[in-house]
ZAMARGU-4260 file (C-alpha; in steps of 0.2 Angstrom, whole numbers, plus 5000, padded with zeros to 4 digits):
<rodrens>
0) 5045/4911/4845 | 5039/4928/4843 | 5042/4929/4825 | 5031/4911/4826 | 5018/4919/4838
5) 5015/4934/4824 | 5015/4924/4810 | 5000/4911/4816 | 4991/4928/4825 | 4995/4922/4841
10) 4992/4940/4846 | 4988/4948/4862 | 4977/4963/4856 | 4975/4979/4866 | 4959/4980/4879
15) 4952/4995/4888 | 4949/4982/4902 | 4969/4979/4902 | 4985/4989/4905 | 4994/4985/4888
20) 4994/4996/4875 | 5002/4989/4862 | 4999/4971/4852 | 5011/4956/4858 | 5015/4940/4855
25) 5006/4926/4867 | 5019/4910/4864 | 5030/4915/4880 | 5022/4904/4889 | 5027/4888/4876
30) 5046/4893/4882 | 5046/4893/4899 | 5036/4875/4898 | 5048/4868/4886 | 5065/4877/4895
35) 5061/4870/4912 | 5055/4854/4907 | 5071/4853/4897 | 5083/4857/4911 | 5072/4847/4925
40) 5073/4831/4913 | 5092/4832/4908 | 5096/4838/4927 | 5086/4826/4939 | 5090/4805/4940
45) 5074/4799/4944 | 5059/4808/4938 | 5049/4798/4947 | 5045/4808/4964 | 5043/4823/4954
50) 5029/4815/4942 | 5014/4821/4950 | 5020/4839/4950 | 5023/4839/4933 | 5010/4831/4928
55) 4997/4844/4936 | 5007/4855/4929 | 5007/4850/4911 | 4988/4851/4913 | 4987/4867/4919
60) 4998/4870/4904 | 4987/4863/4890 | 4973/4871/4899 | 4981/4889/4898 | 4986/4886/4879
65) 4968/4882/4875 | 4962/4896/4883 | 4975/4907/4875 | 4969/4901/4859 | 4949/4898/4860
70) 4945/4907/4877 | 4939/4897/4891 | 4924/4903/4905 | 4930/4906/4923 | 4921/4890/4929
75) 4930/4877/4915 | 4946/4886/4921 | 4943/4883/4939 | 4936/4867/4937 | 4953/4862/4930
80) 4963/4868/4943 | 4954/4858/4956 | 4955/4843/4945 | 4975/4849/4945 | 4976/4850/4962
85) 4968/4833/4964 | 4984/4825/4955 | 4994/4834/4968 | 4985/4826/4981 | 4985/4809/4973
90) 5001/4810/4973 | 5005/4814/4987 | 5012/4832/4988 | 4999/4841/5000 | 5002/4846/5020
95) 5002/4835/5030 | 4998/4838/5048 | 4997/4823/5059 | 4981/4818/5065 | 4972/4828/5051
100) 4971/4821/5035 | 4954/4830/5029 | 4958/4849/5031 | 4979/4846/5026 | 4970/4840/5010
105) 4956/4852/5010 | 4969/4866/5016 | 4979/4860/5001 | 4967/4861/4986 | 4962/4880/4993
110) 4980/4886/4991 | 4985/4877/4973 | 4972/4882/4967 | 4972/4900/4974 | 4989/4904/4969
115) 4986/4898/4953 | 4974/4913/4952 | 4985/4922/4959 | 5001/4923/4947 | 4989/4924/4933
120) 4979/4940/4941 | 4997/4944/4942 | 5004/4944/4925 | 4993/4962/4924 | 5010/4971/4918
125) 5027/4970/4909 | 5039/4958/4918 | 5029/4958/4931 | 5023/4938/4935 | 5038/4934/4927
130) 5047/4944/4939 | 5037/4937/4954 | 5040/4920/4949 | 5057/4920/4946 | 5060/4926/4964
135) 5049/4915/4970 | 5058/4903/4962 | 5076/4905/4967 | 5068/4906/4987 | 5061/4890/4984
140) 5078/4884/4978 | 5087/4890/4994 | 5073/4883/5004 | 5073/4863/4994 | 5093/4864/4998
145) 5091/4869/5017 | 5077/4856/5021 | 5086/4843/5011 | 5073/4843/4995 | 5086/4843/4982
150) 5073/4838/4970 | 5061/4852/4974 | 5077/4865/4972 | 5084/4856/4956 | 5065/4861/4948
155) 5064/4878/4956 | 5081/4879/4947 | 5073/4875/4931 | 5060/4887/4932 | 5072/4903/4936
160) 5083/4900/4923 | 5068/4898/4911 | 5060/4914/4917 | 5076/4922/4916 | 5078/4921/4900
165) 5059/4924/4896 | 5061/4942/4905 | 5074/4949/4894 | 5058/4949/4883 | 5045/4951/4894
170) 5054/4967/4904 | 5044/4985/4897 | 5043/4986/4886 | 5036/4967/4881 | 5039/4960/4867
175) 5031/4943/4870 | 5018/4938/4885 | 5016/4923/4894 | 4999/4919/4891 | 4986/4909/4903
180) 4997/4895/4898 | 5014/4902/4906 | 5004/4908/4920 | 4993/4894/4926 | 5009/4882/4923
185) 5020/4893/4933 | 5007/4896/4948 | 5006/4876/4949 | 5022/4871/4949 | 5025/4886/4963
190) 5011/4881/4972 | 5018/4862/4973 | 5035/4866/4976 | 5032/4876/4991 | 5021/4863/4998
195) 5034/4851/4994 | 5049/4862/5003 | 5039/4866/5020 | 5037/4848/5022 | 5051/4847/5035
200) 5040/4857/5045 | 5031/4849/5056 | 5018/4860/5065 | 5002/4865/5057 | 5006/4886/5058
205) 5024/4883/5052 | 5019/4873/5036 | 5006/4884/5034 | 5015/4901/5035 | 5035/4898/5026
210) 5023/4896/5009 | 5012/4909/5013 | 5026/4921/5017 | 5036/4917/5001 | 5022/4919/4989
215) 5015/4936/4998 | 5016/4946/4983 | 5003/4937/4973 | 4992/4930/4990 | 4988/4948/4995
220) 4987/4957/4978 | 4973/4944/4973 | 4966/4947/4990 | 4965/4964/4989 | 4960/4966/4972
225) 4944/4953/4976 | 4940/4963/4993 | 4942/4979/4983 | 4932/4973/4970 | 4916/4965/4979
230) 4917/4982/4990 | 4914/4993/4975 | 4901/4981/4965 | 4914/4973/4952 | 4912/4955/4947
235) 4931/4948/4954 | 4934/4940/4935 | 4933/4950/4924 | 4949/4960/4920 | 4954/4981/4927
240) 4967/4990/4931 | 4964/4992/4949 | 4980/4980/4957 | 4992/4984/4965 | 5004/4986/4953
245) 4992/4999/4942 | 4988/5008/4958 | 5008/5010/4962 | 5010/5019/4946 | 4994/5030/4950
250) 5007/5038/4963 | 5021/5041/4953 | 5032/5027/4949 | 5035/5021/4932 | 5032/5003/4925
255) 5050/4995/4928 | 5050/5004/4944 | 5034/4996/4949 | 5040/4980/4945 | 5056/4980/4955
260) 5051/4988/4969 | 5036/4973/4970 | 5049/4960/4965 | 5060/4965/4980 | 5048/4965/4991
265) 5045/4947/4988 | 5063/4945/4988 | 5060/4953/5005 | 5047/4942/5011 | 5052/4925/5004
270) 5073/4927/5011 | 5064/4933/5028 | 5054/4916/5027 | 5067/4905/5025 | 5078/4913/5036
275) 5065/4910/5049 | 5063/4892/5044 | 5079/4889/5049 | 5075/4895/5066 | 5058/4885/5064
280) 5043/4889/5073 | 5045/4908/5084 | 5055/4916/5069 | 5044/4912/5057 | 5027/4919/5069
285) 5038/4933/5070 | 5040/4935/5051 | 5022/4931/5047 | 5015/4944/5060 | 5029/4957/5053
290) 5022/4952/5034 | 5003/4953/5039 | 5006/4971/5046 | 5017/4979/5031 | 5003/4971/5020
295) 4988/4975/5028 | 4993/4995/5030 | 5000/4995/5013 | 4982/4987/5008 | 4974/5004/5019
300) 4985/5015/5009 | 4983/5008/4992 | 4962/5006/4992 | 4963/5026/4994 | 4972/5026/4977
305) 4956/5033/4964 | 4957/5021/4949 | 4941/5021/4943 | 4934/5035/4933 | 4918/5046/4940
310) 4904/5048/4929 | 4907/5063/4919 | 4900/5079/4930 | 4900/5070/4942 | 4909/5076/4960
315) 4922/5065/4964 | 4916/5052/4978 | 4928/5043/4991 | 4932/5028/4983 | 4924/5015/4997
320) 4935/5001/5000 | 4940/4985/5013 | 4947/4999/5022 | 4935/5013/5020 | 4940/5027/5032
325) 4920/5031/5036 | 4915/5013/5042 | 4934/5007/5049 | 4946/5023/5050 | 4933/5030/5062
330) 4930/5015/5073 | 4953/5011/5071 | 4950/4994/5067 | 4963/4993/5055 | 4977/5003/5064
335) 4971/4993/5080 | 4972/4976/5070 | 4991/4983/5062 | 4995/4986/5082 | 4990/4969/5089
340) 4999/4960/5074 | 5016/4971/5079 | 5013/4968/5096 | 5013/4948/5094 | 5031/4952/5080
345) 5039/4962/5094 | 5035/4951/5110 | 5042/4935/5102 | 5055/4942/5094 | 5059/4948/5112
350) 5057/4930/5117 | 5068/4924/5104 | 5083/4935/5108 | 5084/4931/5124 | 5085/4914/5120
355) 5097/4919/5107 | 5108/4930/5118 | 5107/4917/5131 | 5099/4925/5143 | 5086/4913/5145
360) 5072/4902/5136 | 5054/4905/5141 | 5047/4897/5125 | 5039/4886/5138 | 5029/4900/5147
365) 5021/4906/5131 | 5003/4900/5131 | 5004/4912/5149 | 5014/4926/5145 | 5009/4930/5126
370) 4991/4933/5130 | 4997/4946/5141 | 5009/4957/5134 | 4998/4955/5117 | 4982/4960/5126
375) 4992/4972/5137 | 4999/4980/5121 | 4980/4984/5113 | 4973/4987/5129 | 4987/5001/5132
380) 4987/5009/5114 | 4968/5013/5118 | 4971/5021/5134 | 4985/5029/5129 | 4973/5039/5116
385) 4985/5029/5102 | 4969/5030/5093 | 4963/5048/5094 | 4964/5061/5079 | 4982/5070/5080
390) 4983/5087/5068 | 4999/5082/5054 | 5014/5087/5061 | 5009/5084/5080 | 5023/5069/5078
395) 5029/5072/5096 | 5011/5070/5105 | 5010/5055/5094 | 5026/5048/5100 | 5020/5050/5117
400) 5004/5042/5117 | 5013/5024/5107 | 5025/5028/5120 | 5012/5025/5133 | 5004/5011/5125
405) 5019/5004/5123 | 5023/5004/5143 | 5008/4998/5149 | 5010/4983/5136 | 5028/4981/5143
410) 5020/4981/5161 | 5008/4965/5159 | 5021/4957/5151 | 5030/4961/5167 | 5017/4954/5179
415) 5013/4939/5169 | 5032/4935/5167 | 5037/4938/5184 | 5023/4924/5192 | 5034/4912/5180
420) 5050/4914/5178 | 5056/4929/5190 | 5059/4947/5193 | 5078/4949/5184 | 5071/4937/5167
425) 5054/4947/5167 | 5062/4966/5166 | 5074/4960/5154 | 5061/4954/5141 | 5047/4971/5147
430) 5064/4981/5141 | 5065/4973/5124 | 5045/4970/5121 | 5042/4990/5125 | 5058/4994/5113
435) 5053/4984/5099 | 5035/4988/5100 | 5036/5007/5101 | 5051/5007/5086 | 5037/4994/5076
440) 5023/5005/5078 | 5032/5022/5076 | 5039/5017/5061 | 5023/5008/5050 | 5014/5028/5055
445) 5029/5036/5050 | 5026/5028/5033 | 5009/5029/5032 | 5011/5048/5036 | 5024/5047/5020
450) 5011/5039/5009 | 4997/5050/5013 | 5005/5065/5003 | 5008/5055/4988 | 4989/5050/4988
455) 4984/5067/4987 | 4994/5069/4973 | 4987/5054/4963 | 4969/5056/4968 | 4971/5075/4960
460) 4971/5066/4943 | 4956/5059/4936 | 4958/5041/4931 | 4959/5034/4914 | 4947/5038/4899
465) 4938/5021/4903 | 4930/5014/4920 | 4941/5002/4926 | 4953/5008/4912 | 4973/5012/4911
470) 4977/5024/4922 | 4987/5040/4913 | 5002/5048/4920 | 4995/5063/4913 | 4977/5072/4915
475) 4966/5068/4899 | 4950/5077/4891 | 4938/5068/4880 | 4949/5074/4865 | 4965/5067/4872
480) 4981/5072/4883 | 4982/5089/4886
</rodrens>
């Protein structure tokens, strides 16, 4: 196939608006079509409930190849995956929450199409989307075998087998892309298959939040990259090396190292969520709070990574961001927003072990008790100072004022608890909520803290030759590397 891919010029060529450096072959994205297609077709019975997922997906497929070859505009791509998603719909694989037929259909043709975009803003480095997806895949084949969707797990199959094979190519350095074609099928048939696997669940948030947990990865690098994007006057399509994964190797790791470490993280995230399905609705608001946190202060550390180059003379300004510590570091609103988000992880995971443990079950006094121990939680960290500017390597006055916060939060969980359920149930729960939330909070600063000195380090390089360029791992000067 590469050989084939060289010999018709079906040929990625270096950019300055991309991270590759080298020319590579494009017809990846055939193979993974034709692998998994194979191996779904000899493997499955009865194609028939599965022919609306493949049909969308052989579209997105023809439209990628066309694009690889002739070079489509934004708008005919998107337009194509809303026609995509359409089949999808037709078909029958969308959400479906009782009693509201427009949004589960509305809500569906926002996420296939946006992840789409999303594992194809991904493919941004070696092994990378490849890598994602194949995780992705074999989560989705755990989750099709637990929820009895043996058909959505045989095709999950299918694909991480194809994509495994794929990335003894694909892995830095490349010998052969994906293309739009690879990319835009993948992201489809992902899209449908987690749809199709959180169908046992039966409330709104929990359908909603196992596929948005097990494709985090590429849902918050395409967030991130749009918000950092529009923040910093950048039209969101056209192509840079400013996501995560080019940002990650501003501070110091290498190109495999990137990958892997962003490939177990969404081994991470997608085992997590489907654990927590098993355990159906609390686990999984436990994991989707805990997700929301870890990515929300990773997206605070990440938009202080300098990736685009200053004008020459020019004194470096602070790159502004989503997070931009003059207009939202100042007033906490992220580090306040990281809290409440821990605070609603750590009191339900409270809840959950004493139901667990046997203790007892207050799921039923939620709607009364969650209000307070999660207002009581953001409430305290304010008063506590929590907020306040404390000198690097002050860790013990720090300590003491989450600690504080942390108490007072445990105390209305106290109160509110008690008027239900009683005096013994309440302590117990106050004693794990204040536990949990002190050990959550303590540790997302203590690796904050830890990022901070590689920032420095990053941001004492000037980025790339070219605005929006590749980032070097070495200082440059108009003649070269020095």
């Amino acid at each position: 196939m590469i050989a084939l891919a060289r010999r018709l010029n079906f040929v990625a060529a270096p950019r300055k608006d991309r991270w590759g450096s080298r020319p590579t072959a494009l017809m990846g994205g055939v193979a993974i079509y034709a692998a998994a297609s194979l191996a779904v077709f000899a493997a499955v019975p009865d194609f028939r409930p599965l022919a609306g997922l493949y049909l969308a997906g052989t579209a997105m497929f023809v439209v990628g190849l066309i694009d690889d070859i002739f070079t489509l505009g934004p708008h005919y791509k998107l337009l194509a995956q809303v026609v995509a998603a359409c089949i999808l719909v037709a078909f029958g694989v969308h959400f479906a929450f009782a009693g509201h037929p427009l949004f589960s259909i509305a809500l569906t043709l926002l996420f296939v199409v946006g992840i789409t975009n999303a594992i194809n803003l991904l493919d941004n480095m070696d092994g990378l989307a490849a890598g994602i997806a194949l995780v992705s895949s074999l989560v989705l084949v755990a989750g099709g075998a637990l929820t009895g969707r043996p058909m959505s797990a045989i095709t999950a199959g299918a694909l991480a087998g194809a994509l495994l094979a794929f990335l003894i190519f694909n892995f830095y350095p490349a010998r052969v892309y994906m293309g739009d074609c690879g990319s835009l099928f993948l992201g489809l048939m992902l899209a449908g298959l987690a749809i199709r696997t959180s169908g046992s669940i039966t409330t709104m948030s929990g359908a909603i939040l196992f596929p948005a947990i097990v494709l985090a990865i590429p849902i918050f690098d395409t967030a991130f990259v749009t918000i950092v994007r529009t923040i910093n006057g950048r039209a969101i399509s056209e192509g840079g090396c400013d996501h995560t994964s080019h940002r990650l190797v501003r501070l110091g790791l290498s190109e495999p190292q990137t990958v892997l470490l962003l490939c177990a993280a969404s081994l991470l995230f997608g085992w997590l969520g489907v654990l927590a399905m098993t355990y159906r609705s609390v686990a999984l608001f436990v994991t989707g709070a805990l997700a929301a946190a870890l990515l929300l202060t990773s997206g605070h550390v990440l938009a202080q990574v300098r990736v685009y180059q200053d004008p020459e003379g020019a004194q470096p300004p602070d790159e502004p961001s989503a997070f931009d510590p003059v207009r939202l570091y100042k007033k906490h609103f992220a580090a306040a927003l990281v809290d409440v988000l821990l605070a609603v992880a750590a009191f339900l995971a409270a809840v959950e072990a004493l139901r667990v443990s046997g203790i007892g079950d207050i799921r039923h006094t939620l709607m009364i008790t969650s209000p307070a121990a999660i207002g009581g939680a953001a409430v305290g960290m304010g008063v506590a100072g929590v907020y306040r500017e404390v000198r690097a390597g002050l860790w013990k006055r720090l300590l003491m004022r989450l600690a504080a916060g942390a108490a007072i939060a445990g105390a209305a969980s106290f109160a509110a608890c008690a008027l239900v359920t009683g005096v013994e149930l309440a302590a117990v729960l106050c004693l794990l909520y204040c536990t949990l939330l002190l050990a959550l909070c303590a540790s997302v600063r203590g690796l904050y803290r830890i990022a901070g000195d590689a920032i420095v380090r990053a941001n004492s390089v000037q980025p790339g030759p070219v605005d929006g360029g590749e980032p070097p791992l070495e200082p440059q000067t108009q003649e070269g590397t020095v």
